[in-house]
C-alpha positions, 0 to 999 in steps of 0.5 A: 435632419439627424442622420440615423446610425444603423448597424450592420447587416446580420450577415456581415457579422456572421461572414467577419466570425467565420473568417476569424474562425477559419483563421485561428482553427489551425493554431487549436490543433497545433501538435508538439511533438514529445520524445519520452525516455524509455524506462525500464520497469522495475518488478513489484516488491515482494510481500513478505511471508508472515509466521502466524504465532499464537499463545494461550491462556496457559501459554502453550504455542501455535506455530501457523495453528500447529502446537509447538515447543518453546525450544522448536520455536527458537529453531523455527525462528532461526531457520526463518532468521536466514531466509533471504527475505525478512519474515513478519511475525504476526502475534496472536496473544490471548488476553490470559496470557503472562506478559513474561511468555510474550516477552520471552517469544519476543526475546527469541524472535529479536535473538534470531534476526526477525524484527517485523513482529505485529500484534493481532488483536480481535475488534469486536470482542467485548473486554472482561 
């Protein structure tokens, strides 16, 4: 006679998994304790003031939409030159306007210290 092999009872399956369980839950919770440095926090850096100066057709100046001469803009930009905190100057500049004034304005600002200058163009505006 061939002797039948017969598995295990359900049970003694489930009651083997529960002890493997109750056995290896205590090393999934296990904790490690961190000591972390303490750091002081350092403060946000400052955005810079922005000088918006624009040009023109005929090349007369905008200081922050306000007219301006060229001889009080040197002034303004020497004033702003001192400032503890470098300015940007943002340059609004007409498509009519002479290569020659913008050069000069650049000129001024780099005589004076200020060397963040940004070109502001317009998207959008259909070329001519």
């Amino acid at each position: 006679m061939a002797r039948e092999r017969r598995l295990p009872p359900l049970i003694d399956v489930m009651l083997v998994l529960l002890v493997i369980f109750i056995i290896t839950a205590p090393l999934f919770t296990h904790a490690i304790r961190l000591d972390l440095p303490k750091v002081a926090s350092q403060v946000a850096r400052e955005t810079p003031e922005t000088i918006t100066l624009s040009i023109d057709d005929s090349g007369k100046l905008y200081w922050n939409d306000k007219p301006i001469g060229f001889e009080q803009m040197r002034q303004q930009f020497g004033n702003a030159g001192k400032q503890p905190t470098p300015q940007e100057i943002h340059l609004r500049a007409s498509k009519e306007t002479r290569y020659e004034v913008i050069a000069q304005v650049m000129g001024a600002a780099q005589a004076a210290g200020l060397s963040k200058i940004g070109f502001v163009t317009e998207p959008g505006k259909p070329n001519r």
